[in-house]
C-alpha positions in Angstrom: -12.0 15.6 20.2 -13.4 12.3 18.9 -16.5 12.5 16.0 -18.6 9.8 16.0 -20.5 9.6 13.2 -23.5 6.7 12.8 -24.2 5.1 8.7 -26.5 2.1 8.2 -24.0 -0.6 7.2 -21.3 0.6 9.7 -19.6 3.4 12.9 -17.7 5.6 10.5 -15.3 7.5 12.2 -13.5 10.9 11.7 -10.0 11.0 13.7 -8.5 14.3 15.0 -5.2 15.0 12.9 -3.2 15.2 15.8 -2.0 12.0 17.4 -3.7 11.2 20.7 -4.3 7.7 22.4 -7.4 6.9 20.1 -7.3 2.9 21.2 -8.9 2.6 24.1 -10.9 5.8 24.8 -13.7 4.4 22.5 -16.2 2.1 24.1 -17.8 0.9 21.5 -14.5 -0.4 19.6 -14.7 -3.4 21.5 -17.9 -4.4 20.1 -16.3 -4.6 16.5 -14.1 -6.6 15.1 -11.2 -4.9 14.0 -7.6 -5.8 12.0 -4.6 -5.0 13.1 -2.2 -3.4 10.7 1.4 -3.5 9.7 2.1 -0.3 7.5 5.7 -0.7 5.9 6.2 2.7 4.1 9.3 3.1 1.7 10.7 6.7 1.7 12.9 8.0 -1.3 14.5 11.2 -1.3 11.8 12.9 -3.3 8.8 11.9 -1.4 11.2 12.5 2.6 8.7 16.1 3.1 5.8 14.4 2.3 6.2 11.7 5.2 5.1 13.4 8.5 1.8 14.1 7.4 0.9 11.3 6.0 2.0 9.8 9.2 -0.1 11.5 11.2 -2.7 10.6 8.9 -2.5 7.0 9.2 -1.4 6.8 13.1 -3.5 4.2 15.6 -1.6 3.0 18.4 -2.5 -0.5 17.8 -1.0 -0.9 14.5 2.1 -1.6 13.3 4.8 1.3 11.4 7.7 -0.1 9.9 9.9 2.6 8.0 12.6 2.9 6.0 14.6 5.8 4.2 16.7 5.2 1.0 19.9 4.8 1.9 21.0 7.8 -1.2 18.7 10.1 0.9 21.8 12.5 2.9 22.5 11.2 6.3 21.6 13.9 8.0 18.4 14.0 6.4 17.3 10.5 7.4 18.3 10.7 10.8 16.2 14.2 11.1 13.3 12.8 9.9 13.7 9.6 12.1 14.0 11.9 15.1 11.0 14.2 13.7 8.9 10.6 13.4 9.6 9.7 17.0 8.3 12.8 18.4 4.9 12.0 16.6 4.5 9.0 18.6 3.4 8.4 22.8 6.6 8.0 23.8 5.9 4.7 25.8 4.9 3.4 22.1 8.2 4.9 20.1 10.3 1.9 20.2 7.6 -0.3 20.1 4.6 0.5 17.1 7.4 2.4 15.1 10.5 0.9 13.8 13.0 2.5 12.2 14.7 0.0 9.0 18.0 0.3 9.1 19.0 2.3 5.5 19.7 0.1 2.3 20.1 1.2 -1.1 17.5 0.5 -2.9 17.4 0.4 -7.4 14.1 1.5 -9.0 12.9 -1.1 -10.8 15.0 -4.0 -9.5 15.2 -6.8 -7.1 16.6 -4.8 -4.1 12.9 -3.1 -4.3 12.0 -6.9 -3.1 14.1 -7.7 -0.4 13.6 -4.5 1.6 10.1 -5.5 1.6 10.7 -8.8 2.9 12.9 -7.0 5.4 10.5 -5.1 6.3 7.9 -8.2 6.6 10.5 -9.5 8.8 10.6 -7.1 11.3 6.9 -6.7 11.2 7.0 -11.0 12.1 9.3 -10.8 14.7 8.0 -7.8 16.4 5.6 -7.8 19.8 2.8 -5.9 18.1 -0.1 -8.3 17.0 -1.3 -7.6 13.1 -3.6 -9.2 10.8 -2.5 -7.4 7.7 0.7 -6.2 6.4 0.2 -2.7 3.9 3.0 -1.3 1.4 2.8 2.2 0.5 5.1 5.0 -1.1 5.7 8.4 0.8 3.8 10.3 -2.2 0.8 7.7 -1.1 -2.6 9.6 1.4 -5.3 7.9 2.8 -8.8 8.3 1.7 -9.9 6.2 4.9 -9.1 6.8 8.1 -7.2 4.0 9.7 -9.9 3.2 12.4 -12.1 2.6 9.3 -9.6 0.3 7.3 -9.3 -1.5 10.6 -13.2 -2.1 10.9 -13.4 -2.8 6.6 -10.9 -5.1 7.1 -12.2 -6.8 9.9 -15.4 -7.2 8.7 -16.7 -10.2 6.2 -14.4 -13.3 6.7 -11.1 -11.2 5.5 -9.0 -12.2 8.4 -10.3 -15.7 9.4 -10.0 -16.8 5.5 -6.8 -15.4 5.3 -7.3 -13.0 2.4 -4.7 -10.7 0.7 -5.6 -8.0 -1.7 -3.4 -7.3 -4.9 -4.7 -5.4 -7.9 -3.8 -8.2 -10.7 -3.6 -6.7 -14.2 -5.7 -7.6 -17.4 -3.9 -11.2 -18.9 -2.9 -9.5 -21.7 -0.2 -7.6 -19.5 0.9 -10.8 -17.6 2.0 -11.4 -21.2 3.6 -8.2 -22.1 5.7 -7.6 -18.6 6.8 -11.1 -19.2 8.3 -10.4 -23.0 9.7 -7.0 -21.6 11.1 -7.8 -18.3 11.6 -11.7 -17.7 13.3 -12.7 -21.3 16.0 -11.0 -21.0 18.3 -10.8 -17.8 18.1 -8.1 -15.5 20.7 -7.1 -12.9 20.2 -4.8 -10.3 24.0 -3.4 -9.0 22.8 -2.6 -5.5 23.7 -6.3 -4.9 27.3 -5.2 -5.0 26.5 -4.0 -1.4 29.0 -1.0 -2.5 27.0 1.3 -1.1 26.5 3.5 -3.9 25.6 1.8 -6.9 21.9 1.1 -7.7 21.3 0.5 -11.5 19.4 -1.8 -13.5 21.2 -3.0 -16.0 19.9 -4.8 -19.0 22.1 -7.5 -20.1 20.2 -8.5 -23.5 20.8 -12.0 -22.8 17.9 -14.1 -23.3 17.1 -15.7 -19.9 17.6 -20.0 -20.0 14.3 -19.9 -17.9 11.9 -18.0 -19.6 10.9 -20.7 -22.4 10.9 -23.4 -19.6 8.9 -21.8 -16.2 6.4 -24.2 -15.2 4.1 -21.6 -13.2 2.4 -18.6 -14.9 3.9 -15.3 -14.7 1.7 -12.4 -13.4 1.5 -9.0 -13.2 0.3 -6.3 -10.8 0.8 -3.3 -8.7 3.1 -3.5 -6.4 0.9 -2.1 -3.6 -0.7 -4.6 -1.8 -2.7 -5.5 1.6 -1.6 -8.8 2.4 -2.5 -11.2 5.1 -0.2 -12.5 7.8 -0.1 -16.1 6.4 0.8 -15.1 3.3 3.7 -13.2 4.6 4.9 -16.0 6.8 4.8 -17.9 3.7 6.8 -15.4 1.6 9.9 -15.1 4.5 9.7 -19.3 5.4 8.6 -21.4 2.3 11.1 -23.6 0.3 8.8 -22.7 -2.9 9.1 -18.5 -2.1 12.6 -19.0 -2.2 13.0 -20.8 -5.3 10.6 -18.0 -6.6 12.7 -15.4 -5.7 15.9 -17.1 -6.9 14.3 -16.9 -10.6 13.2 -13.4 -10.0 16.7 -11.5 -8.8 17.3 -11.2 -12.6 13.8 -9.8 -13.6 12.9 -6.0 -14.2 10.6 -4.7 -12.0 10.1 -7.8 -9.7 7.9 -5.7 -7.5 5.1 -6.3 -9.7 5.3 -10.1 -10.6 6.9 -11.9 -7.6 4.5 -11.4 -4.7 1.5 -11.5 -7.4 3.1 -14.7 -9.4 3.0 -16.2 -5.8 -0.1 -15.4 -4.8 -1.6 -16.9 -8.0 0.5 -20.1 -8.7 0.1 -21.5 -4.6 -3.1 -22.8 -4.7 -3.9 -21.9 -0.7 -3.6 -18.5 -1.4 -4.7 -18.4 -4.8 -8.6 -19.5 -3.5 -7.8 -16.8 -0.9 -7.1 -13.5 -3.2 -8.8 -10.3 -3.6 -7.7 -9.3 -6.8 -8.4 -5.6 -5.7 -5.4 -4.0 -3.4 -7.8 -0.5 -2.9 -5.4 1.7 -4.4 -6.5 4.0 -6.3 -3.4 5.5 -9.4 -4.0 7.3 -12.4 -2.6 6.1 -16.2 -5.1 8.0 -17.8 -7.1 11.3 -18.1 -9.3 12.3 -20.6 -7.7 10.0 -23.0 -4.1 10.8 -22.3 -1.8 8.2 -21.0 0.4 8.9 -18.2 3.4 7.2 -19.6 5.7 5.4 -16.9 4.6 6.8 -14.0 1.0 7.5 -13.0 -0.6 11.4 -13.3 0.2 13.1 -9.7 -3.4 13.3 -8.1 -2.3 17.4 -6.8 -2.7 18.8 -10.3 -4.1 22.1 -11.1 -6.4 23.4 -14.2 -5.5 27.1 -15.5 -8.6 28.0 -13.1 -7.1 26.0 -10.2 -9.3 23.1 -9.7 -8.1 19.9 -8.6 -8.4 17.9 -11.9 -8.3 14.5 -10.1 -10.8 15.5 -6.8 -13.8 14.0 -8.2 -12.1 10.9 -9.2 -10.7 10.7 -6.0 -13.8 11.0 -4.2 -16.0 8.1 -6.1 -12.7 5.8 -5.9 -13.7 3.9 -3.0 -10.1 3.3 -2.6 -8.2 3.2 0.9 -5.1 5.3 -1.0 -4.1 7.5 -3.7 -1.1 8.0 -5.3 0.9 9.6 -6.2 0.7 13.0 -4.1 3.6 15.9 -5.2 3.0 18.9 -3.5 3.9 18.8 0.6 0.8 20.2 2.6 -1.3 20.7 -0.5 -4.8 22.6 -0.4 -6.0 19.1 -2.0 -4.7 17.5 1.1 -6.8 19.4 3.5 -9.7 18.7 1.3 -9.5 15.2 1.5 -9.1 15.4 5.1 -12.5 16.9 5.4 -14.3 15.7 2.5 -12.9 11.7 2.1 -11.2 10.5 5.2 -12.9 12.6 7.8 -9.5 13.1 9.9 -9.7 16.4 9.7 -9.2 18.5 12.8 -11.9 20.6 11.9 -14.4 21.7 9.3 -15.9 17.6 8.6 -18.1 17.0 5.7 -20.1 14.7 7.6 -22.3 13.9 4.1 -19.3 13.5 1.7 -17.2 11.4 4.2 -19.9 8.8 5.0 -20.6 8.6 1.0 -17.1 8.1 0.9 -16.7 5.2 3.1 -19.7 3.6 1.7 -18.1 3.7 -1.2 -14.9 2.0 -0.2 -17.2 -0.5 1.7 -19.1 -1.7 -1.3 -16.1 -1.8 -3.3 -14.9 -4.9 -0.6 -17.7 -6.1 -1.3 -17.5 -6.5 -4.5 -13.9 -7.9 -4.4 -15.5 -10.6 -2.4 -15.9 -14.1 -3.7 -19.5 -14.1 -2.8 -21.0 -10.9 -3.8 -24.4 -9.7 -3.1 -26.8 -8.8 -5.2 -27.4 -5.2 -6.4 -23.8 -4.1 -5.5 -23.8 -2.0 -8.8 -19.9 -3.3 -8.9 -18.0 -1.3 -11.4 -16.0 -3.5 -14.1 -12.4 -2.0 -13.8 -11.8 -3.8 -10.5 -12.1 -6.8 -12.4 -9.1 -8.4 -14.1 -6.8 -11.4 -14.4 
């Protein structure tokens, strides 16, 4: 079962949960333009049980999956889950819209975080499977739009013909801060021993010979992104991303300053950025900050309301992060009230307002903005 549901500015669809041969059995598909998508999704031990449903969640058989499973995550674990993946996919698509990343060992926080991306925008390059856009995520990420509906947002506008990529850049004043903090000094991330076990960032207190000298501007982001296929091309083939990533092996947290610093210094890709990735994470709540890592979006009050639902609903984001709890009430909620994929029990109403949510907040990421988008002013920065 299929739901078809009909808004003014666009088809928004709700998905079953299960996976089933969605491409194709949907006439009117062809009369849209939609993007292709690589997902590359990074699984550390802690998030491995939330990974097969959020999966499911994001399934279409004309994307792209790319995944890969911490090498410190027991064998026996990752080759379970691998086998649990395949079974989740038409078999006459398992070896060819899912690949399996062969296991590295991967330091929070350093420049191995880096180079399994790459790897996986690598495999996403060379494989058979056409994609328009290449989209990180965490295995404590969940969709808040169905991926038939990212693959119409994204295809709509000039997104894929003027070759935009969405990161979310941060206020200047942190380009500034992130560069004291994690480019002075240098940074060495052990997993480069290729040891197999070691994966430690270790902070040498050095001061760095290139920090007083760089002659681009260092910038900082979230490291969840939505970039296009030119961009990634670039990043895996350019003489200039390579010295770039030379000067960032021996930074802290490259994930949030290389791809961004990138993006911003090359001039082609520069006029071409959404500085908006459609993420939505939580610092703060009711004053608090969250401290290193952002609130998890599954918490309860003593009455057992989801703190974070109505934030989550007026996001207009295409994810949230970062989810705790495997199979969460929350979850199912989301399904049916957000994304629409639920197999049952769609708030037709709330998942429409949803999506025209996320749709206006494209819009407003777009260099020429129409009038009366009511645009909110934190998904402006940099």
């Amino acid at each position: 079962m299929v739901r078809k549901f009909y808004c003014s500015f666009e088809i928004l669809l709700g998905i079953t949960y299960v996976i089933s041969s969605v491409s194709g059995s949907l006439s009117y598909e062809s009369d849209m333009q939609q993007a292709n998508i690589a997902y590359f999704i990074q699984v550390s031990e802690s998030t491995l049980s939330l990974v097969p449903r959020l999966f499911r969640s994001i399934w279409h058989n004309q994307n792209l999956y790319i995944v890969h499973f911490d090498k410190k995550i027991p064998k026996w674990q990752r080759e379970f889950s691998t086998t649990s993946l395949r079974k989740l996919v038409p078999r006459e698509l398992s070896d060819i819209n899912l690949r399996i990343m062969e296991s590295e060992v991967i330091t929070y926080r350093g420049i191995s975080m880096v180079i399994n991306t790459m790897n996986a925008m690598q495999i996403a390059i060379e494989s058979k499977v056409d994609w328009d856009f290449f989209i990180n995520i965490s295995g404590s990420d969940y969709p808040l739009v169905s991926p038939i509906n990212q693959r119409i947002l994204l295809g709509s506008s000039d997104f894929i013909s003027a070759k935009r990529s969405f990161l979310t850049i941060a206020p200047r004043h942190w380009w500034r801060d992130s560069f004291v903090y994690r480019a002075k000094r240098i940074f060495t991330d052990t997993s480069l021993s290729q040891n197999g076990t070691h994966a430690t960032l270790i902070d040498s207190y050095c001061k760095s010979p290139l920090s007083p000298i760089l002659g681009y501007t260092f910038v900082a982001a979230e490291s969840w992104m939505i970039l296009h296929r030119e961009f990634v091309r670039f990043i895996l083939t350019s003489p200039a991303s390579r010295r770039y990533f030379a000067a960032f092996s021996q930074v802290s947290e490259p994930e949030e300053h290389f791809f961004a610093t990138i993006a911003y210094n090359e001039p082609t890709f520069n006029d071409s950025l959404v500085r908006d990735a459609m993420r939505q994470v939580i610092w703060k709540h009711e004053g608090k900050s969250s401290g290193q890592h952002p609130y998890n979006i599954d918490r309860q009050n003593f009455k057992g309301e989801w703190i974070f639902l109505s934030d989550i609903r007026d996001s207009g984001s295409f994810f949230t992060r970062k989810v705790s709890k495997q199979n969460s009430k929350l979850l199912d909620i989301i399904d049916s009230t957000v994304s629409g994929i639920s197999k049952r029990n769609v708030d037709e109403k709330s998942v429409e307002n949803c999506l025209r949510k996320a749709n206006r907040r494209l819009k407003c990421m777009h260099p020429i903005r129409e009038i009366g988008l009511n645009c909110k002013t934190e998904w402006f920065h940099g």
